[in-house]
N, C-alpha and C positions, 0 to 999 in steps of 0.2 A: 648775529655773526658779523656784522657791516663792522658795526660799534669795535669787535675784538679785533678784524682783519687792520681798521683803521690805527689802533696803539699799538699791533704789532709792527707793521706794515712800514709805517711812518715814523724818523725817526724824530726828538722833539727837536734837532738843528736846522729842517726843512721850513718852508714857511712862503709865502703867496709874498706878503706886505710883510714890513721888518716893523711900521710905527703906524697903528697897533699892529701888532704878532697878528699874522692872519695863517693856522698851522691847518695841513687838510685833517688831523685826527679831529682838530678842536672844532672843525666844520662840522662834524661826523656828528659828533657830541651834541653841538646844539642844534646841527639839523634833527638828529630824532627827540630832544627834548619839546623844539619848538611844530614838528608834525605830531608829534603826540598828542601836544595842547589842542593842538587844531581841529583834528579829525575826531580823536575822543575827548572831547573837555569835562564830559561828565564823568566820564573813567578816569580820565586821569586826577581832577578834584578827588575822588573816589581814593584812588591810589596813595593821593598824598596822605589824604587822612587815614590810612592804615598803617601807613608807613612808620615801623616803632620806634627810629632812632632821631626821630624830630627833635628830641630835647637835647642829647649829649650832642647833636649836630650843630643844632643851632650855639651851646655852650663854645664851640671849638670858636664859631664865628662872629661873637660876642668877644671871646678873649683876643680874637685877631684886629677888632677893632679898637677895641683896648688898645692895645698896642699901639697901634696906629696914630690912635689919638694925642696919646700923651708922648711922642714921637714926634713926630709930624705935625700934630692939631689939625684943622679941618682942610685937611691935603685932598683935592679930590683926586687928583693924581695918584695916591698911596693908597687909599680906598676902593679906586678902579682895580686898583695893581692886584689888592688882599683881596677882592670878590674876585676876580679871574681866577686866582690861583688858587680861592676856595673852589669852586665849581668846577675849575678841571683837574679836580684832585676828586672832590667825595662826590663830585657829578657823574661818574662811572658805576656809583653802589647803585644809587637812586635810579638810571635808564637800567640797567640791570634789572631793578625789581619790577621795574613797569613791564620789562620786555616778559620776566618769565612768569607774569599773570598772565600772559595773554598767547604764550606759546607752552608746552610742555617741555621738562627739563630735559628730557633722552630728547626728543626732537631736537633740542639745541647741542646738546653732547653728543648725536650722532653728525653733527655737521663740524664740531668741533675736534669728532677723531679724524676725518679727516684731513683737517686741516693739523691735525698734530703731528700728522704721519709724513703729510708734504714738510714743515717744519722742520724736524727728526731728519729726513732726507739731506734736505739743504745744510742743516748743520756737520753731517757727516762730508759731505761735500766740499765744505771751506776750508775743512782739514785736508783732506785727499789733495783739493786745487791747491793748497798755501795762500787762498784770498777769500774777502768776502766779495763776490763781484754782485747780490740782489743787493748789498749797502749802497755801493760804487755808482750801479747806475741807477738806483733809486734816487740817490741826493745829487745826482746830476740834472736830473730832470728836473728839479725845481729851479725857480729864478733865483733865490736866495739860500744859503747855507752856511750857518754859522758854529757846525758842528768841532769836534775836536781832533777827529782824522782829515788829514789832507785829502784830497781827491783827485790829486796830478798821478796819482798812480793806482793798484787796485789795492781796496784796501784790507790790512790783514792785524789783529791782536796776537799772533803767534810771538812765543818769545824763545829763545833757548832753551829759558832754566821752566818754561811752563806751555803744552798744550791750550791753547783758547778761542774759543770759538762765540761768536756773538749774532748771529743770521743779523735781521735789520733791525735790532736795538743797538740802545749806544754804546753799550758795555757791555762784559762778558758776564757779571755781573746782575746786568738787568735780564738780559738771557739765559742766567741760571733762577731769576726770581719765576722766570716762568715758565719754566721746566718743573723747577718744584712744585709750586700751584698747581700743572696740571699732573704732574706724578701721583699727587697726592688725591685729586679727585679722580683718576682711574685704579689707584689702588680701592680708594672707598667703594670701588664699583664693584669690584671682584666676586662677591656674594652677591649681586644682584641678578634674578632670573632672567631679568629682559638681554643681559648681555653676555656674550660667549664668552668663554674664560680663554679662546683662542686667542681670539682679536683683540683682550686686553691685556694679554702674555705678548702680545707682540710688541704693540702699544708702551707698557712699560719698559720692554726689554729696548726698546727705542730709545725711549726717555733717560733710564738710566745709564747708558751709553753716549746720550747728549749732554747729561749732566757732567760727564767723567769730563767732555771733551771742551765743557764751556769754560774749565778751570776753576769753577768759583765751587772754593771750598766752603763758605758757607751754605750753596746751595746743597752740595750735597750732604752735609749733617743736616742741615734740616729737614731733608728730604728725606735721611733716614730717621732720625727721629722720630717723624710723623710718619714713616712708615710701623716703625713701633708701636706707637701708639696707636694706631687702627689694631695692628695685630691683637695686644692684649686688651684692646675693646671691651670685646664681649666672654674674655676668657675667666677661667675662676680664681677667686682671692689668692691661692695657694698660688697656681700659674704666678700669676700678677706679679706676686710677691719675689717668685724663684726668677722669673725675669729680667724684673727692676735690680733684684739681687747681681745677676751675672753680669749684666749692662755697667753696674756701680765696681766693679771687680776688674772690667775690663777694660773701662774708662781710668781708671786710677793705675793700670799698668801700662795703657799709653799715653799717657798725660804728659811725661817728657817727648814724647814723639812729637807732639802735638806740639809744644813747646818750641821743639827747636824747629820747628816746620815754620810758625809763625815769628820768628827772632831775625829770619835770614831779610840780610838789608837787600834792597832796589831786588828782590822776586815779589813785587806788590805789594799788599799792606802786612804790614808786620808790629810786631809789641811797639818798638820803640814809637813806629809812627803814629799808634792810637796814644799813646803818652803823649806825643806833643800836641795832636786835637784836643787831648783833654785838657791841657796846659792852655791851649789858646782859648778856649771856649770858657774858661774859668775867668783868666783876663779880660774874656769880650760881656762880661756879665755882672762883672763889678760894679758899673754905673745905674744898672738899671737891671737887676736880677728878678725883679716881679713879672713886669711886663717886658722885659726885650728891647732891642734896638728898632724893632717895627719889621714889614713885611720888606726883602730884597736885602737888608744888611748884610747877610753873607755871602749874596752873590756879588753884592760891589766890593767886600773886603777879596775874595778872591779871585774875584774875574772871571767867574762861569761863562762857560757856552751856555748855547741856547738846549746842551742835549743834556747836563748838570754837571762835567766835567772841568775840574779847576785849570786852569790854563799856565797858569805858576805855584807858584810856593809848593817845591820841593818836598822840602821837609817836615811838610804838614798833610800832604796829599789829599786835601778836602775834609770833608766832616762825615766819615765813614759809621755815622747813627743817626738816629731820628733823634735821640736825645740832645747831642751836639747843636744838631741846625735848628730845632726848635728852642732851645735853651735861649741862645742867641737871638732868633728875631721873634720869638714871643713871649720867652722868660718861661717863670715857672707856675703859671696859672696856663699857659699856652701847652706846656709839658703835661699838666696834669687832668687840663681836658683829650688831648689826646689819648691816652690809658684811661682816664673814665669811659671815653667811646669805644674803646677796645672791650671793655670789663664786660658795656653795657649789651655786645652785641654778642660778646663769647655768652654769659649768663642765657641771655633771650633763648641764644638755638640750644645751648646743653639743656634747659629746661622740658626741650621738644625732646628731645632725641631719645624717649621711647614712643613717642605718637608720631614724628614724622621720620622718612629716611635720609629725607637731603640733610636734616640735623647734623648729625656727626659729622657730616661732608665740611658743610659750614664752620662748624666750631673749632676743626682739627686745622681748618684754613686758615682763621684769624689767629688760634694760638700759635700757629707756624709762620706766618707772615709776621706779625707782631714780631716774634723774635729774631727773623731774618731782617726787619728795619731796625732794630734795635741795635744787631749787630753791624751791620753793612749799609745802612742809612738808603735813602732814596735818592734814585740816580736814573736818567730816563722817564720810560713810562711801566717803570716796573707797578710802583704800587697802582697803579690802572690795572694791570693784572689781576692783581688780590683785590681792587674790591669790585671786578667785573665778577667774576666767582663769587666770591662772597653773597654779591648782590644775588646771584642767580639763585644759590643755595636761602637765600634770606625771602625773596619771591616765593619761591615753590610750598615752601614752608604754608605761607600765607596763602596759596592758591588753591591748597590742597586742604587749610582748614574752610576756608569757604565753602568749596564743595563739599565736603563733610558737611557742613551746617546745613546747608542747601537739600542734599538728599534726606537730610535729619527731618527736615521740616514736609517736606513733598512726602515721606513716608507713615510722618503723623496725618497730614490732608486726606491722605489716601484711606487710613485706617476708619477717620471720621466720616468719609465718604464711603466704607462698607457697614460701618454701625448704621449710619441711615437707609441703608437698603435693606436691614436686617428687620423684618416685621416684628411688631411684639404681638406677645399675644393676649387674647382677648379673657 
């Protein structure tokens, strides 16, 4: 819970030291990496080695040094820069699995509803005030902030033409990535006996109400989406079928809705504006389309803050996909390890998901995450989100076949230990 309070808490424009970034999430991060090692070393050695996505992980960070390489050449500076920002990126999956070997998953999602509830709260709240004032005086209290809202007054994402709300992420945006994420794992709860259907009726009915209010329309299609897709789960072919049917009926009759929703200029991102990312991103890739311009190239082409908000260019309004900003500073081996690690982790848990329960939890999180980066790119400490979950659902999975092995074997000991008391006879 430290680990979640810290990425949500904290936005990433705060900061202790500006050279090196000294951020309190990234403290968070590697203070429970580096107490892990220490306390349990043998657990954790342990840990690493079960750990199944060592290979497509290690792939991403291979391809980043690539990059690097043939960019830069042996820049230790560039190579500092690409380890950081691998480890406070896919370092969130990894303390995740360690954490929920060693604690139970409702232990942790009972500490996490309430925290979703105080969340849901505040959200409703920034609306009601017209500010965010937990932003406000949260990034005031740091000695450094190099965020994208001003702080001379309180701060608020409301706009005329759109509702938005963002508690203390950097964008409305990163606050819809994780409304969705947790939508989605109290929806997958709903059939579970340990938890009341009260208190996750409230719970969602929270959630979907924050989603409404954070503006980010991707969040909410993806949110329903994957609400979809739990529903016809476990439903029958037929079902399935009449579903997907109505869905593809209804989709194709508001298609122009959708259209002209997404067309309307300066109310946020719109058609035109992802035409011009793709246009620039095409440009930025010409020289060097395999591997990239290297780690940081987009940040210094557009001037990011430290919270991932572009500071100019207009008419480009940043790189609203993961495809975009990766294309650019890793090319397209950079591109194509990141969707192998997606395949490699969606596959893993769908293969579970008639032996364990957090399975579907997991799978339905990375194929909805996945697409909400795809579409609306990484911004904040959203994807911290997705693979704090992830990791948790990725943990369980593994903690829960141990124990299965574990009782497997104690129950064979026990069996051989009644054949021995069993006399034969004479």
């Amino acid at each position: 819970m430290a680990l979640f309070l810290g990425i949500v808490l904290f936005p990433l424009g705060i900061s202790f030291l500006q050279s090196p970034t000294v951020r309190p999430q990234d403290l968070f991060l590697y203070g429970f990496l580096v107490v892990s090692f220490f306390k349990d070393r043998h657990d954790f050695w342990d840990d690493l080695k079960k750990f199944p996505l060592k290979i497509p992980l290690l792939l991403i960070l291979l391809c980043h040094y690539v990059s690097v390489y043939f960019n830069d050449g042996f820049s230790t500076k560039q190579f500092y820069a690409c380890t950081r920002e691998y480890i406070e990126l896919y370092g969130y999956l990894f303390a995740a699995f360690i954490a929920t070997r060693r604690f139970s998953l409702n232990s942790i999602l009972k500490g996490l509803f309430a925290f979703t509830i105080v969340t849901c709260i505040f959200g409703i709240f920034e609306i009601l005030l017209q500010g965010n004032y937990p932003y406000t005086y949260i990034c005031r209290a740091f000695p450094i902030y190099s965020g994208y809202h001003s702080l001379d007054s309180i701060v608020s994402c409301i706009r005329d033409y759109r509702i938005r709300s963002m508690f203390t992420t950097a964008h409305p945006t990163a606050f819809g990535t994780l409304l969705c994420c947790l939508f989605l794992v109290f929806v997958s709860l709903w059939n579970n006996p340990k938890w009341e259907k009260r208190k996750l009726g409230i719970v969602i009915a929270l959630l979907s109400i924050n989603l409404f209010l954070s503006g980010s329309r991707t969040a909410m299609v993806c949110a329903l989406l994957g609400a979809f897709l739990i529903f016809i789960q476990k439903r029958s072919i037929v079902l399935k079928i009449t579903c997907i049917g109505l869905c593809f009926f209804m989709a194709t009759a508001y298609i122009s809705v959708v259209i002209d929703e997404f067309s309307k200029e300066n109310q946020g991102s719109s058609l035109s504006m992802r035409q011009q990312q793709l246009l620039f991103t095409f440009f930025q890739i010409q020289n060097s389309p395999i591997v990239g311009n290297g780690t940081g190239f987009t940040k210094n082409v557009f001037e990011y803050d430290d919270e991932g908000r572009p500071i100019n260019d207009a008419d480009i309004g940043g790189l609203e996909s993961i495809v975009f900003k990766t294309l650019i500073d890793y090319g397209f081996i950079g591109l194509a390890a990141y969707y192998f690690y997606d395949v490699c982790l969606f596959v893993l848990l769908y293969r579970r998901r008639k032996q364990m329960w957090t399975a579907p939890i997991g799978y339905h999180l990375v194929f909805i995450s996945t697409l909400f980066f795809t579409l609306s790119g990484h911004i904040g400490n959203n994807t911290a989100f997705a693979f704090m979950l992830e990791g948790l659902t990725l943990g369980t999975l593994y903690r829960e076949h141990d124990e299965e092995f574990m009782a497997k074997i104690e129950l064979e000991d026990s069996d051989k230990e009644n054949e021995k008391e069993i006399p034969t006879e004479s």
